[in-house]
Biopython code that builds the backbone (N, CA, C, O; Angstrom):
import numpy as np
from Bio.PDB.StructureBuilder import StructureBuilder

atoms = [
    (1, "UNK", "N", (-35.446, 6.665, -1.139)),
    (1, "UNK", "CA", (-34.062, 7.117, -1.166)),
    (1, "UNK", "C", (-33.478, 7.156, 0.244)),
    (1, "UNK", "O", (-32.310, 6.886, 0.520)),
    (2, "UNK", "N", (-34.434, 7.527, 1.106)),
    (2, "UNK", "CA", (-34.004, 8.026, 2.455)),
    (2, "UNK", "C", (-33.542, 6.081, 3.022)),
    (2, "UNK", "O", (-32.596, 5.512, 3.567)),
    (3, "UNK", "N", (-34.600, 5.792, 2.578)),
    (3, "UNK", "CA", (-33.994, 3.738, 2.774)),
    (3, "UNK", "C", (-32.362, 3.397, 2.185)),
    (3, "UNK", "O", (-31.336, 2.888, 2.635)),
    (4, "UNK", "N", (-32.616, 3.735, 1.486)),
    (4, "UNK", "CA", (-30.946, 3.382, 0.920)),
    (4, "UNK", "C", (-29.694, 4.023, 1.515)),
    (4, "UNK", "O", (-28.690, 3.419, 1.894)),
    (5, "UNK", "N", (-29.893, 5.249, 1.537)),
    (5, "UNK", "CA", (-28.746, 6.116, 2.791)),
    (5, "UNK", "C", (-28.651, 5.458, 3.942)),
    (5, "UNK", "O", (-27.581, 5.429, 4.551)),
    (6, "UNK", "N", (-30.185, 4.604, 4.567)),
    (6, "UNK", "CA", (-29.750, 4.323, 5.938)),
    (6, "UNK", "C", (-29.325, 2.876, 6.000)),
    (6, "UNK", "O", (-28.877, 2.398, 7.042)),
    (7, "UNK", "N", (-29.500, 1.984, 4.585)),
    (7, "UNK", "CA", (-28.667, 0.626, 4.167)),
    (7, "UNK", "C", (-27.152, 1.096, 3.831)),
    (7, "UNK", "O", (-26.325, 0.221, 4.089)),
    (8, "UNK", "N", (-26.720, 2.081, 3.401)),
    (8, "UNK", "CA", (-25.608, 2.391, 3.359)),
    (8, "UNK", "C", (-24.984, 2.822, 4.233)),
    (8, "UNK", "O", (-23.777, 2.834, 3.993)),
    (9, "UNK", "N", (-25.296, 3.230, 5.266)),
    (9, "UNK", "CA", (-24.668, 3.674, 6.316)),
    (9, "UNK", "C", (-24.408, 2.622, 7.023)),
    (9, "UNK", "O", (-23.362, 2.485, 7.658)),
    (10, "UNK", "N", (-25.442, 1.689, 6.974)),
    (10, "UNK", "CA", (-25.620, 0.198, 7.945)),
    (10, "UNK", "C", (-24.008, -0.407, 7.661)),
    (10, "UNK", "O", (-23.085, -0.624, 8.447)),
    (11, "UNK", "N", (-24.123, -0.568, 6.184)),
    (11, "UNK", "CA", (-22.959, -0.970, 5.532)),
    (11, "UNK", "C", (-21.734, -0.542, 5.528)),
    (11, "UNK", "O", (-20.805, -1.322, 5.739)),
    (12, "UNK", "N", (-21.521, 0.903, 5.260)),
    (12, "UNK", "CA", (-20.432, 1.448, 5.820)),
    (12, "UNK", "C", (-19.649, 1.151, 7.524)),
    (12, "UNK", "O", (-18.547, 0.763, 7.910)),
    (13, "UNK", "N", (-20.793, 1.540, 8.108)),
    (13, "UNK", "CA", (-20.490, 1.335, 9.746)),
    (13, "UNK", "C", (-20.145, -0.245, 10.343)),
    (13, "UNK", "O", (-19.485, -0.537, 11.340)),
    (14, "UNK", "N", (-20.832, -1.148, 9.369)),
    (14, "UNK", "CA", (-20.570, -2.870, 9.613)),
    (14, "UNK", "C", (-18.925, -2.597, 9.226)),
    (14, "UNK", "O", (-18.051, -2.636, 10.092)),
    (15, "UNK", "N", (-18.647, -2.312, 7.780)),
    (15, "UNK", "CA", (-17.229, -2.030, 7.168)),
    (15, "UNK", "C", (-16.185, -1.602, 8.672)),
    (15, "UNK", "O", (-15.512, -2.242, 9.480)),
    (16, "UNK", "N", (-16.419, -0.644, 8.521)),
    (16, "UNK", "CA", (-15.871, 0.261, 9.738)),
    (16, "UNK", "C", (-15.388, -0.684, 11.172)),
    (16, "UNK", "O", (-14.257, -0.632, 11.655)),
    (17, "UNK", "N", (-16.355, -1.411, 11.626)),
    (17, "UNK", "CA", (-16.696, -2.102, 12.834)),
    (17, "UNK", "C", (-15.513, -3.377, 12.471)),
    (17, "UNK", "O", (-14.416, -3.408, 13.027)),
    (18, "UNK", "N", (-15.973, -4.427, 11.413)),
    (18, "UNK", "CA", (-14.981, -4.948, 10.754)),
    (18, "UNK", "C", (-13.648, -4.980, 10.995)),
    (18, "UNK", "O", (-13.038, -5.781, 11.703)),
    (19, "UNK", "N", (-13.240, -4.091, 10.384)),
    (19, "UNK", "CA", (-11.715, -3.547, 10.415)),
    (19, "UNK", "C", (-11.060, -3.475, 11.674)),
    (19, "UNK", "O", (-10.130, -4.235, 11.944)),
    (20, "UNK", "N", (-11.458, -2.662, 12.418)),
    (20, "UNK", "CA", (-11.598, -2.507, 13.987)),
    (20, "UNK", "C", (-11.191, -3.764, 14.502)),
    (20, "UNK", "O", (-10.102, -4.201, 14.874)),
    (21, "UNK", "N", (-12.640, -4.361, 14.412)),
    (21, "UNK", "CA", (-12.401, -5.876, 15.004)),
    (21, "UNK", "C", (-11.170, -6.513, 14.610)),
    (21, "UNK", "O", (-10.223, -6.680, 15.378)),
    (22, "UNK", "N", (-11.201, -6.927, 13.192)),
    (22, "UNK", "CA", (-9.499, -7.315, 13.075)),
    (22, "UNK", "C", (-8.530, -7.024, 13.111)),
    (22, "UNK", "O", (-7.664, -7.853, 12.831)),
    (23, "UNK", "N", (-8.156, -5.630, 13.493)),
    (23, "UNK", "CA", (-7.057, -5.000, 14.257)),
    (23, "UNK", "C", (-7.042, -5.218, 15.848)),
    (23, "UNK", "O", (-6.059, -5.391, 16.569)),
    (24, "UNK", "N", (-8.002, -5.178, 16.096)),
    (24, "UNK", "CA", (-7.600, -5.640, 17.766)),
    (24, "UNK", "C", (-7.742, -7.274, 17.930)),
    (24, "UNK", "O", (-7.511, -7.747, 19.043)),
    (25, "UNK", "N", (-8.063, -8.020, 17.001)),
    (25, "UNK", "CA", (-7.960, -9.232, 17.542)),
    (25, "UNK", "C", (-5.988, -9.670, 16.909)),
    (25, "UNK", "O", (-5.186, -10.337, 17.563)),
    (26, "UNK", "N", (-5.754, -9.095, 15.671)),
    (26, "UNK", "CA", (-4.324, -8.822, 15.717)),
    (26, "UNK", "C", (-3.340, -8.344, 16.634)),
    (26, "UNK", "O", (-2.196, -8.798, 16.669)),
    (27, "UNK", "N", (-3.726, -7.518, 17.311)),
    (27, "UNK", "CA", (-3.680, -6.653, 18.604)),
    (27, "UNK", "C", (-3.857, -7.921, 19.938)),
    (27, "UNK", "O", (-2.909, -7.976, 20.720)),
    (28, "UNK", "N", (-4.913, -8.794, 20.149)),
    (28, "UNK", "CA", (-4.561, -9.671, 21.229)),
    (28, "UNK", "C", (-3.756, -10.558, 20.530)),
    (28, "UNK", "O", (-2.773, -10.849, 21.212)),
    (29, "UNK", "N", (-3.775, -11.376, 18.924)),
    (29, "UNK", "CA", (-2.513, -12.241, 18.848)),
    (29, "UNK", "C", (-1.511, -11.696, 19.239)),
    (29, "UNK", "O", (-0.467, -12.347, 19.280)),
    (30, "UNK", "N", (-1.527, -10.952, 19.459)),
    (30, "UNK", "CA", (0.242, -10.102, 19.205)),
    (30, "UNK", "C", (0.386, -10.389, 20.430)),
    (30, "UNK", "O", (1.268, -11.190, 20.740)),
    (31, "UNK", "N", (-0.478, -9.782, 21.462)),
    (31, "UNK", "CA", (0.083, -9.835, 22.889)),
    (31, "UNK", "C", (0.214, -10.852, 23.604)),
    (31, "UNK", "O", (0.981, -10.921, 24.564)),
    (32, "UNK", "N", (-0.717, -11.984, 23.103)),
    (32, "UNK", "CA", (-0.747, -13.735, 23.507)),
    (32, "UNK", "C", (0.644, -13.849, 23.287)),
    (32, "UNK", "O", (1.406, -13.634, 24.230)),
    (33, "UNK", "N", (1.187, -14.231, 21.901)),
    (33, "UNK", "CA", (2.346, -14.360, 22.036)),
    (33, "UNK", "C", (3.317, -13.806, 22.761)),
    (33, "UNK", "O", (4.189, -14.575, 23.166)),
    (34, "UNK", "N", (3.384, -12.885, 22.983)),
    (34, "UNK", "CA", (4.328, -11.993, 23.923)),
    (34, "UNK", "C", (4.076, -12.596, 24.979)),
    (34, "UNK", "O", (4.996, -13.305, 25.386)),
    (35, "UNK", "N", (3.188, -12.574, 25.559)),
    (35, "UNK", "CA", (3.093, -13.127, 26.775)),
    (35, "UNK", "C", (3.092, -14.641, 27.099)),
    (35, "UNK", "O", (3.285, -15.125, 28.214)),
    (36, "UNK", "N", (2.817, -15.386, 25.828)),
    (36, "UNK", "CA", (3.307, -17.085, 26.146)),
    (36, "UNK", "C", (4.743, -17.255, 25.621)),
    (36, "UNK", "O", (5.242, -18.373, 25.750)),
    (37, "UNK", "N", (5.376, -16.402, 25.117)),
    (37, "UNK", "CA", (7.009, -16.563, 24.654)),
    (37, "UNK", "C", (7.632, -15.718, 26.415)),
    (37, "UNK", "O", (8.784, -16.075, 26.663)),
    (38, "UNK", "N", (7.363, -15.289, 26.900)),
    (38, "UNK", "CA", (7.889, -14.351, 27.743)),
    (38, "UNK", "C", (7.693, -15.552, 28.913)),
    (38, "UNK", "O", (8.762, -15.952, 29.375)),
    (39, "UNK", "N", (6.260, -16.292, 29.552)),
    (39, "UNK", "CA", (6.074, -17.469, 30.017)),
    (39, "UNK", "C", (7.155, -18.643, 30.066)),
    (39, "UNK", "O", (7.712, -19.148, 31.041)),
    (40, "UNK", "N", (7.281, -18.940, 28.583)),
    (40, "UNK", "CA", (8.224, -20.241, 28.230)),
    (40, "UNK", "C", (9.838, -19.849, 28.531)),
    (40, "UNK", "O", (10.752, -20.674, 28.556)),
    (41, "UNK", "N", (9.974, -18.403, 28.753)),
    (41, "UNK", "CA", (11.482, -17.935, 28.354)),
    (41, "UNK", "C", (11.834, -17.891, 30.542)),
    (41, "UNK", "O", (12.827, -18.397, 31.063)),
    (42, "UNK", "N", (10.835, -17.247, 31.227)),
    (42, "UNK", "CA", (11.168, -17.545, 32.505)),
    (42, "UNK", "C", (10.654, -18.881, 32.830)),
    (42, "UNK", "O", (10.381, -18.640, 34.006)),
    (43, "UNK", "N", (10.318, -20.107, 32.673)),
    (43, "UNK", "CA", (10.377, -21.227, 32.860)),
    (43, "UNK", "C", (11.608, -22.237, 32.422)),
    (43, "UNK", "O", (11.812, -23.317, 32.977)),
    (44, "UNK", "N", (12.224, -21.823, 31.569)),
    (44, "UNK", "CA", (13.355, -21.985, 31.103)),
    (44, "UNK", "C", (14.269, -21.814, 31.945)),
    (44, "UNK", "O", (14.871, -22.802, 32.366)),
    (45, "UNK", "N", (14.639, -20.342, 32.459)),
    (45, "UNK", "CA", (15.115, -19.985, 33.483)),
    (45, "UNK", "C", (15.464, -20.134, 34.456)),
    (45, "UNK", "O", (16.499, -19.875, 35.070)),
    (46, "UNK", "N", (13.911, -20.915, 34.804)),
    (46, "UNK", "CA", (14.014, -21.303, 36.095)),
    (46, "UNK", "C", (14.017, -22.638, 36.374)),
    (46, "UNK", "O", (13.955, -22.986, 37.554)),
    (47, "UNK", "N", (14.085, -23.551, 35.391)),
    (47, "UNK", "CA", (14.544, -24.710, 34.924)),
    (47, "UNK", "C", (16.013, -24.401, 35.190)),
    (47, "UNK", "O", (16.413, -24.810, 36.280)),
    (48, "UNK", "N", (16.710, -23.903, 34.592)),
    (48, "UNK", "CA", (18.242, -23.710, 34.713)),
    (48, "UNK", "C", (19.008, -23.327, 36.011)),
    (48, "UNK", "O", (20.101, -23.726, 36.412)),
    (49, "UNK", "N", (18.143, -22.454, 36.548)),
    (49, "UNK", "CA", (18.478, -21.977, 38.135)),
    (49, "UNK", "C", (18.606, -23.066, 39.173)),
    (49, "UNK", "O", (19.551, -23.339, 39.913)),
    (50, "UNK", "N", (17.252, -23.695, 39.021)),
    (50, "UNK", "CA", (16.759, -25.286, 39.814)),
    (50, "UNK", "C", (18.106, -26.190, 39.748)),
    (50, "UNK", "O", (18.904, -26.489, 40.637)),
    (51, "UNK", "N", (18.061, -26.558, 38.180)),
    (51, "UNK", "CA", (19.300, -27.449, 37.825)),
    (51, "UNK", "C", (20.922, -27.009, 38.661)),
    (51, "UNK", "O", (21.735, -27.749, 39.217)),
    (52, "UNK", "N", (20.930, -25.522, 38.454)),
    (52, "UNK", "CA", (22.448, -24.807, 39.028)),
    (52, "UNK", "C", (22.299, -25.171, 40.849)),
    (52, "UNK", "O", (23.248, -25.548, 41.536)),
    (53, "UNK", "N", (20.884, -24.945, 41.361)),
    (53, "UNK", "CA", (20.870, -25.245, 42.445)),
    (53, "UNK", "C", (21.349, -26.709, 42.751)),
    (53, "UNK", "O", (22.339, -27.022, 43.413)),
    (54, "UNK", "N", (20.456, -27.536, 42.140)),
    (54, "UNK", "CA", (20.916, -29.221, 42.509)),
    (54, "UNK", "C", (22.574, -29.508, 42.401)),
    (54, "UNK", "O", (23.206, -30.209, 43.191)),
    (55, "UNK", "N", (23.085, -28.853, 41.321)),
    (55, "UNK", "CA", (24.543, -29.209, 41.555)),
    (55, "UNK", "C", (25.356, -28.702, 42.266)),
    (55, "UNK", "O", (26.321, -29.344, 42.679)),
    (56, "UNK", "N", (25.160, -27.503, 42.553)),
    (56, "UNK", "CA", (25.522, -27.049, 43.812)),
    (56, "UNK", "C", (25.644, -27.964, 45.265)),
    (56, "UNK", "O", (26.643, -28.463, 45.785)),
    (57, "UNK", "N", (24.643, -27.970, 45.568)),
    (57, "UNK", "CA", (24.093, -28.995, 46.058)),
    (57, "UNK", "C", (24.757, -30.443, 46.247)),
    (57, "UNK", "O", (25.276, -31.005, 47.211)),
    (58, "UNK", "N", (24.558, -30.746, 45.131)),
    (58, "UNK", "CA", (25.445, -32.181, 45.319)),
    (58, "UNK", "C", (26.998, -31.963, 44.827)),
    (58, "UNK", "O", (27.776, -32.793, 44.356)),
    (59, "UNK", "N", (27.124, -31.002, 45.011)),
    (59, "UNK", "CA", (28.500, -30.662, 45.130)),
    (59, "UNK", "C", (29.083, -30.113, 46.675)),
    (59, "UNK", "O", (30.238, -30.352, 47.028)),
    (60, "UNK", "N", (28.202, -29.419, 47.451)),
    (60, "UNK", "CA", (28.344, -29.447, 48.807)),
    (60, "UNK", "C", (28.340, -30.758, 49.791)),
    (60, "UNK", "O", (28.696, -30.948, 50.954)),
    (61, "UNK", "N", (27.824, -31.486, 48.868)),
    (61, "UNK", "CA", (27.580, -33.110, 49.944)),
    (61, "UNK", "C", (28.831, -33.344, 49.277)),
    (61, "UNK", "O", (28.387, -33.972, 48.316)),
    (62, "UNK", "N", (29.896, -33.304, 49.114)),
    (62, "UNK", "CA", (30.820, -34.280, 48.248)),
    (62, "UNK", "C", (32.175, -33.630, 49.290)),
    (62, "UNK", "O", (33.328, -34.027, 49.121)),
]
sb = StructureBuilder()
sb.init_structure("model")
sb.init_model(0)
sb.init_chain("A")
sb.init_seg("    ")
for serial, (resi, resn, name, xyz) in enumerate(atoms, 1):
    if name == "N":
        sb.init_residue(resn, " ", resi, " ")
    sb.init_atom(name, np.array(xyz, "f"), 0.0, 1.0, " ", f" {name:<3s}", serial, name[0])
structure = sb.get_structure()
């Protein structure tokens, strides 16, 4: 009997561990994205800044 309480506990605590695990790996998708949308959104940016610079630019030579 005392075997089976400590297979059940094994089991419970794997359960337990489980769950866990797929909440925090939900927990890093979540933040990947955040942080590769947040990446793409100041590259963008600074794509646009660059561009505002060049015409500037060739608007001062003119």
């Amino acid at each position: 009997m005392i075997k089976l309480k400590e297979e059940f506990d094994y089991k419970s605590l794997s359960r337990r561990l489980d769950i866990e695990l797929d909440k925090l790996i939900m927990e890093h998708e979540r933040q990947q994205k955040a942080f590769e949308d947040e990446i793409e959104r100041l590259a963008t940016e600074a794509h646009h800044r660059i561009s505002e610079a060049e015409r500037n630019y060739a608007d001062s030579l003119e």
